[in-house]
DOLUM-498954 format. One line per 3 residues: their letters; for each residue x, y, z of N, C-alpha, C. Coordinates in Angstrom, 1 decimal, padded with zeros to 4 digits. Layout:
% DOLUM-498954
a = X,Y,Z,X,Y,Z,X,Y,Z; ...
END
This chain:
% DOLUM-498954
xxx = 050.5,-052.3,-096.3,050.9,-053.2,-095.3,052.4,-053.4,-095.4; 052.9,-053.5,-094.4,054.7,-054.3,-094.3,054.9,-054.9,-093.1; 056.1,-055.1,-092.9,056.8,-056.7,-092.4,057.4,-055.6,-091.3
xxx = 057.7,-055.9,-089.9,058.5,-055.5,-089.3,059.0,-057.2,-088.7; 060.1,-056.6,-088.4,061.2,-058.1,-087.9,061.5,-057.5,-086.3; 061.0,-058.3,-085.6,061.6,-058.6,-084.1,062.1,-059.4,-083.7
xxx = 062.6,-059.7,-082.5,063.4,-060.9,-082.3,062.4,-062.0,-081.8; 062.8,-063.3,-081.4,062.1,-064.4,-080.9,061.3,-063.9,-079.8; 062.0,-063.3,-078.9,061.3,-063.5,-077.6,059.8,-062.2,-077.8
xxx = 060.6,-060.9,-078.7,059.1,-060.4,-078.3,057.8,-061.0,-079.6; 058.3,-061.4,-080.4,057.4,-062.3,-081.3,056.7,-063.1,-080.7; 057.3,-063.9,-078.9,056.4,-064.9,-078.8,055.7,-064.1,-077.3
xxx = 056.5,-063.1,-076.7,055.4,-062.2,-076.2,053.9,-061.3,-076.7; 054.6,-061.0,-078.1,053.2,-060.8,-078.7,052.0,-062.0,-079.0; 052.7,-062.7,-079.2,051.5,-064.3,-079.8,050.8,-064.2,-078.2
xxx = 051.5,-064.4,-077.5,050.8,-064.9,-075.7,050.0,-063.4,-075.4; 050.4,-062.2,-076.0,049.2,-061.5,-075.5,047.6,-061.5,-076.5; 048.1,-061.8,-078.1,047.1,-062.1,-079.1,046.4,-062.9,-078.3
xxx = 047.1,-064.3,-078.1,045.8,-065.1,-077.3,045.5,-065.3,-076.3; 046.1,-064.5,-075.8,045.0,-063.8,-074.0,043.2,-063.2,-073.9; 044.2,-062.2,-075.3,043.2,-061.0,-075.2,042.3,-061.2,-076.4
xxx = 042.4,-061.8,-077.4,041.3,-062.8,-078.6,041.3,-061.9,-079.0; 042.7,-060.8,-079.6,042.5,-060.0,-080.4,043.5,-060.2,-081.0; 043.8,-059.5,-082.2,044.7,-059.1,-083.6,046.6,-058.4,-083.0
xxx = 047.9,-059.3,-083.9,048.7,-058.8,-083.4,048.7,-057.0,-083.8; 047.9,-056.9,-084.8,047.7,-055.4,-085.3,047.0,-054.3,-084.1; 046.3,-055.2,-083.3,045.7,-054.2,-082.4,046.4,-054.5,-081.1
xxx = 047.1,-055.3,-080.9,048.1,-055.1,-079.6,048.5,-053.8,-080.0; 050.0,-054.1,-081.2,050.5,-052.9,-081.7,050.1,-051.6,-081.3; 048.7,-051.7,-081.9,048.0,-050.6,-081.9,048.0,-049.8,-080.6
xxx = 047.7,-050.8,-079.8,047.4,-050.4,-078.2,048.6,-049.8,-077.8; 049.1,-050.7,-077.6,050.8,-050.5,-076.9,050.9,-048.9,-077.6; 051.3,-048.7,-079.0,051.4,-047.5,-079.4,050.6,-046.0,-078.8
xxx = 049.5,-046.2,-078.6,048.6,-045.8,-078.3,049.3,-045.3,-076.5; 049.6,-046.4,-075.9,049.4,-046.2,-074.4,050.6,-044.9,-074.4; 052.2,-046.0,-075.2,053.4,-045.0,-075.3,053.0,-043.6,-075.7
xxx = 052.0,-043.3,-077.0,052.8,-042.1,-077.1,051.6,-041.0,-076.3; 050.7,-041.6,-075.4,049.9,-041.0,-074.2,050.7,-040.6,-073.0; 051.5,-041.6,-072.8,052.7,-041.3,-072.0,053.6,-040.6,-072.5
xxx = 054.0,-040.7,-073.2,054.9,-039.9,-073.7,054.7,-038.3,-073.9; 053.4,-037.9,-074.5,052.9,-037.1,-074.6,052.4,-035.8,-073.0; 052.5,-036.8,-072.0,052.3,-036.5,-070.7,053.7,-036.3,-069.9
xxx = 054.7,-037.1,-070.2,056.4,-036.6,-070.0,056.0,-035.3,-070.4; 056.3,-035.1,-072.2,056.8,-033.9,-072.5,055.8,-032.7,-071.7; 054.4,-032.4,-071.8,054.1,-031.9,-071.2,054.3,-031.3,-069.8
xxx = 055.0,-032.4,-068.6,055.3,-032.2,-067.5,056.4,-031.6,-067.7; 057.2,-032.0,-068.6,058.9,-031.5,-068.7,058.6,-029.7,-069.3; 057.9,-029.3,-070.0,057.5,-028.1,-070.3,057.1,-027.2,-069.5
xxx = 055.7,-027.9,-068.5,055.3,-027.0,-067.4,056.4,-027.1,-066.4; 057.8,-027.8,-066.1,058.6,-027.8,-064.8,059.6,-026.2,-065.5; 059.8,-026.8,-066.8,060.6,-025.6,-067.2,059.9,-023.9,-067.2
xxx = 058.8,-024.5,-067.1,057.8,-022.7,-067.4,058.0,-022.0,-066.1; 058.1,-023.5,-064.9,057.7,-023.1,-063.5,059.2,-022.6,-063.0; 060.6,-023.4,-063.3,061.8,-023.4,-063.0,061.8,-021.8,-063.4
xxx = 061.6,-021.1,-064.9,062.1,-020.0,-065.3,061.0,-018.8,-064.3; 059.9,-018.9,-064.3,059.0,-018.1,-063.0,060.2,-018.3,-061.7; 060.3,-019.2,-061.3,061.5,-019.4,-059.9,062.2,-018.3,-059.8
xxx = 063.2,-018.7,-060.9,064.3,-017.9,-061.5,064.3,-016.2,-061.1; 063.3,-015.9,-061.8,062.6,-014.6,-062.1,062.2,-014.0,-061.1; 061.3,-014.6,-060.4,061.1,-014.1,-059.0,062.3,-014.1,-057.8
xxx = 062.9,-015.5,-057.7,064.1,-014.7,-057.0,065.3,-013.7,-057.3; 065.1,-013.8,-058.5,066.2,-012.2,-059.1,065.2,-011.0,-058.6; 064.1,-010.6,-058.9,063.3,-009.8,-058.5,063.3,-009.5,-057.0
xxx = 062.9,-010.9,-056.0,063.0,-010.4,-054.5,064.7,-010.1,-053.9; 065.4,-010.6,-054.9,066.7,-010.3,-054.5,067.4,-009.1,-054.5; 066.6,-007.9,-055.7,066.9,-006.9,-056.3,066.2,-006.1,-055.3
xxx = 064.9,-006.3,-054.7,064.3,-005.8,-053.5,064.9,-005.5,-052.6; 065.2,-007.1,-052.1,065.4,-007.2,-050.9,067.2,-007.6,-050.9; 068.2,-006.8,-050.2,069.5,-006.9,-050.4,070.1,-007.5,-049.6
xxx = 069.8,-007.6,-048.3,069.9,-008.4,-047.0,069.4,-010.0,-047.5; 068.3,-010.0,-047.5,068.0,-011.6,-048.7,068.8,-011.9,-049.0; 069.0,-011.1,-050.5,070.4,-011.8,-051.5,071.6,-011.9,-051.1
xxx = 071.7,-011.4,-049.8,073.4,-011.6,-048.9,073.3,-012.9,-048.5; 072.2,-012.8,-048.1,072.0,-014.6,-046.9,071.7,-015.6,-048.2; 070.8,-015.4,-049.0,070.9,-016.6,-050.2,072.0,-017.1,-051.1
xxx = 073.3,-015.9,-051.1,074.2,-015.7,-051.5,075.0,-016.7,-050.8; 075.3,-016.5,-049.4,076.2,-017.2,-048.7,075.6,-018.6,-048.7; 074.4,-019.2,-048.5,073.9,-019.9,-048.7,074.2,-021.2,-050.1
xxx = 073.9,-020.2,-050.8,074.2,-021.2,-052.2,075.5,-021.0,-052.6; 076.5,-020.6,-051.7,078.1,-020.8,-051.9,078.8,-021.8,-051.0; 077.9,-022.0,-050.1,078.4,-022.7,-048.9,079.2,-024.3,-049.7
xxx = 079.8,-024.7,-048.7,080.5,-026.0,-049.2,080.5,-027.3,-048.9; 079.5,-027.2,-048.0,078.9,-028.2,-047.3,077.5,-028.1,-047.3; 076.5,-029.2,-046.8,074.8,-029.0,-047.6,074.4,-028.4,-046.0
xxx = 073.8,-027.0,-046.6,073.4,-026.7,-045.2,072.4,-027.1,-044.4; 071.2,-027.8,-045.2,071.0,-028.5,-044.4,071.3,-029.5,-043.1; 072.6,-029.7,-042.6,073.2,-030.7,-042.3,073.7,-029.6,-041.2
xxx = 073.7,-028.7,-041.2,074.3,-027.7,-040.1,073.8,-026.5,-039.4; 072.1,-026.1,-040.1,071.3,-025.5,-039.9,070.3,-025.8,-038.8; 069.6,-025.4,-038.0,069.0,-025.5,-037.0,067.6,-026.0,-037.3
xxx = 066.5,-026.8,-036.7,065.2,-027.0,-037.7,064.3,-025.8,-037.9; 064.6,-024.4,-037.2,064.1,-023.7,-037.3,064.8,-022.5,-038.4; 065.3,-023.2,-039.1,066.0,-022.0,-040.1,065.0,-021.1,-040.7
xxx = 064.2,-021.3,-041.4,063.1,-020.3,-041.6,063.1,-019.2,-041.2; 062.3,-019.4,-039.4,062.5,-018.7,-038.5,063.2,-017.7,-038.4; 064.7,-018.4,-038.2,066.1,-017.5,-038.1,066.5,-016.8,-039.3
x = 066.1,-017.3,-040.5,067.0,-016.6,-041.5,065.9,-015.1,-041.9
END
C-alpha cells in the first residue's frame, strides 16, 4: 500500500464520487484507470491502423501513378497548385479530370 498526494479539489471530487457510488476511493481509482487505459488502448490502436491505411495510400498511388502517366501529370499539378483547388474546380471534377 502507499500514499499518493493530490490537491484539494480532486481529493474532494473523489470523496463526492466515493459517496455517490457507496464504493471505495481504491475502486474509483480503480475504475477511472481501467476506463483511461481502455481508451487509451483504443487511440493507439486507431493511430496504428490510420498509419497501416496512410502507408497502403501512399503505395497505391505511387503504383497507379507509375501506370498511369497522364494521372501523375494531373495529380502532380494538382498537389502543387497554390491555391486549394477545391475553391476553383467545378462540382464535377471527377468527371472532368
Amino acid at each position: 500500500m502507499s500514499t499518493i498526494t493530490v490537491n484539494e479539489e480532486i481529493k474532494n471530487r473523489l470523496d463526492d464520487i466515493t459517496r455517490h457510488l457507496n464504493i471505495s476511493k481504491e475502486e474509483v481509482i480503480e475504475t477511472a484507470l481501467s476506463i483511461f487505459e481502455s481508451t487509451f488502448r483504443e487511440k493507439k490502436e486507431k493511430d496504428s491502423e490510420f498509419e497501416i491505411a496512410t502507408e497502403i495510400m501512399k503505395k497505391t498511388s505511387k503504383e497507379l501513378r507509375r501506370l498511369n502517366p497522364q494521372l501523375a501529370k494531373r495529380a502532380k499539378i494538382i498537389e502543387e497548385a497554390k491555391i486549394d483547388v477545391s475553391e476553383v474546380i467545378s462540382p464535377k471534377w471527377g468527371i472532368e479530370i
